[in-house]
N, C-alpha and C positions, 0 to 999 in steps of 0.2 A: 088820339092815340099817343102811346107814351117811346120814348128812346129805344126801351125794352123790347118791345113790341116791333117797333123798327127793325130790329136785330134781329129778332127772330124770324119775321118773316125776311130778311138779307139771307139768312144763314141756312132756311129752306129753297129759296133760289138756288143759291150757290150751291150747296151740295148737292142737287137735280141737272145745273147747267153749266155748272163750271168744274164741279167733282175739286179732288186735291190734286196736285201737282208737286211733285218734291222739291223743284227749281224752287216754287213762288212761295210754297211753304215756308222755304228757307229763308227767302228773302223778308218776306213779314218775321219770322222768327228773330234774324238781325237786325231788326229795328225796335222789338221788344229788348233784347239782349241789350242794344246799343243806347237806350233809353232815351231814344230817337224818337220828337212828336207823331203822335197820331195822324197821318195827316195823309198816307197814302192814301192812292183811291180803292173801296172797297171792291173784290173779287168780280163781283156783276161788272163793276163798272170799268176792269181793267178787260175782260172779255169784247165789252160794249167798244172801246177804243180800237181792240183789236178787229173787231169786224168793221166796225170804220172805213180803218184802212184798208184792208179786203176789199172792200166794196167800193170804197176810189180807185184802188189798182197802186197806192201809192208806190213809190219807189223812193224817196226822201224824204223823211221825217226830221222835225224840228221842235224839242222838249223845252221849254222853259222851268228847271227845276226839277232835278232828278231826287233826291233826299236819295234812300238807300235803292233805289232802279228799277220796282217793282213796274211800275208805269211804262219805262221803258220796255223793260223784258215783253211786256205784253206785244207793242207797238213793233217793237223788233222783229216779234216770232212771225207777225203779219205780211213779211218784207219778202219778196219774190228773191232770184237769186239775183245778187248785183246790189241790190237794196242798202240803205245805210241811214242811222239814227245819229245826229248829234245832239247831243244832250247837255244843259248848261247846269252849272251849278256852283254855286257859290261860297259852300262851305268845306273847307277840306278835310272834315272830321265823315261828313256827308261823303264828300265823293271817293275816301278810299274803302267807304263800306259798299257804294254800291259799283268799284271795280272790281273788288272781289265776287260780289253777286253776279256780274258778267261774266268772268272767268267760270264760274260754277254756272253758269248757265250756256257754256261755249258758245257767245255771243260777243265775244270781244272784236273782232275780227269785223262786225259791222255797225259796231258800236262808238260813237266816239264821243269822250266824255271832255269838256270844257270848261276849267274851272275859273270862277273868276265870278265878280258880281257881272250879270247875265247884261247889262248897259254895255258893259266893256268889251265882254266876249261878243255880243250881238256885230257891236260898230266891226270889229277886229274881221268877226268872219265877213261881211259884207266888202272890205275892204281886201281881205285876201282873193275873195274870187269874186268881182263883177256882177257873173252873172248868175254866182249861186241863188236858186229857186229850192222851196220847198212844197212838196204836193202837201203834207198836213202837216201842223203847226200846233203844238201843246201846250197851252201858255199855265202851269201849275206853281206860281210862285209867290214872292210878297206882293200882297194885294194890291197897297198902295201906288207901285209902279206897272199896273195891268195897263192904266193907257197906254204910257211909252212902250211896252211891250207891244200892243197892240200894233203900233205905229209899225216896231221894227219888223212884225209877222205880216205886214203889207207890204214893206218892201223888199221881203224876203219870198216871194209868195206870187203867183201868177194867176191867171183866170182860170177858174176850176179850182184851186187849193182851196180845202176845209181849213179856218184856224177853230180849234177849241178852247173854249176859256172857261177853269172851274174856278167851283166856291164863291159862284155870282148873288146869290141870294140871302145866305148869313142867318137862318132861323128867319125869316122875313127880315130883317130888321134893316134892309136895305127901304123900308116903305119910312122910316125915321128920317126924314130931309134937316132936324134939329138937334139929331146925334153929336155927339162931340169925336165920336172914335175915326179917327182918320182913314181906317180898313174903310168901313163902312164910307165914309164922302167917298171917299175913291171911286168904291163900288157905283155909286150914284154916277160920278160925276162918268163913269167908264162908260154907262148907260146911255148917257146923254152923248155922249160921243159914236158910238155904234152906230143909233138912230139918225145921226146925220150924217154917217159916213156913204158917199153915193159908190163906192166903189164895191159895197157889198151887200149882200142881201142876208137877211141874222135874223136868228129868234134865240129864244134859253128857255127851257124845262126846269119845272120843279124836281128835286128830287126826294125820297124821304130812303136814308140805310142804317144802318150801323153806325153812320155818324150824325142821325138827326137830320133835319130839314137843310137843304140848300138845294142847289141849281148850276148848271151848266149854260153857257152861250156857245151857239155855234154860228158861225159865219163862211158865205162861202164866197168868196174873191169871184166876182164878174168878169 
């Protein structure tokens, strides 16, 4: 099957189960406009996150990697009353596009956005409050740093919290153990950390959309 193909069948999904939405429109529009990578998660898969949450009852989300806040918005809209999304992000070009996309989605209010390389922001909010927990955990950012990320969504994180971890699989090429591209050992070596970690119980899915082959990890904190 080819990319094309991919896409097409994404974009009969989504217009059956996801329909349009002016908010999200807009927000994928601002990142075309803003000539901002491709890298959001596609329509299915930002519903997919939202039901997620739903279905944990989450009440505290935790995003690693907002780019223009599509991801977020989704995650957000999930949130009972009370609810609240901190979202990190690391590029300031990034995050004043997607505070605008919160204001235009009257999401500000439970949203809060933290800018900073996501190492820093991580330590910071841990140290601000003790015994901040999050129920789900969205690890969406530079690959290379998914373990320590990893780390920080476990100690962020209690028994019952989902962490999600995308763009695990790279078009297969995560099966390359003699790759030179450092995304890719990451990914591996992220693997090999999972599999031993006894604090959680994890699988990942293939996925095939609009952006070609990868895969998802999820894990659920014991």
């Amino acid at each position: 099957m080819s990319k094309e193909l991919y896409a097409a069948v994404d974009t009969f999904l989504a217009e059956r189960l996801v329909g349009s939405d002016p908010v999200l429109d807009a927000v994928r529009k601002s990142c075309i406009d803003a000539n901002l990578p491709a890298i959001s998660v596609v329509p299915t898969h930002g519903k997919f996150l939202n039901l997620l949450a739903r279905m944990l009852g989450a009440r505290t989300i935790l995003e690693i990697g907002t780019l223009a806040g599509y991801s977020t918005i989704w995650l957000a809209r999930a949130l009972p009353a009370g609810g609240r999304v901190v979202t990190l992000e690391a590029d300031a070009t990034h995050a004043v596009i997607a505070r605008t996309n919160f204001l235009r989605a009257g999401l500000t209010n439970i949203i809060e956005l933290r800018e900073g390389p996501a190492l820093t922001t991580l330590a910071e909010l841990a140290a601000a409050d003790r015994e901040t927990r999050f129920d789900l955990i969205f690890i969406d950012a530079d690959k290379p740093n998914n373990a320590a990320y990893f780390n920080w969504a476990l100690k962020l994180s209690h028994p019952g919290s989902l962490i999600i971890i995308d763009n695990v699989i790279r078009d297969a090429r995560i099966l390359d153990s003699a790759s030179s591209d450092p995304s890719i050992q990451s990914r591996r070596q992220f693997f090999t950390l999972l599999a031993s970690e006894p604090r959680v119980s994890a699988t990942a899915l293939q996925t095939v959309d609009a952006k070609g082959h990868d895969g998802f990890a999820m894990a659920l904190v014991l």
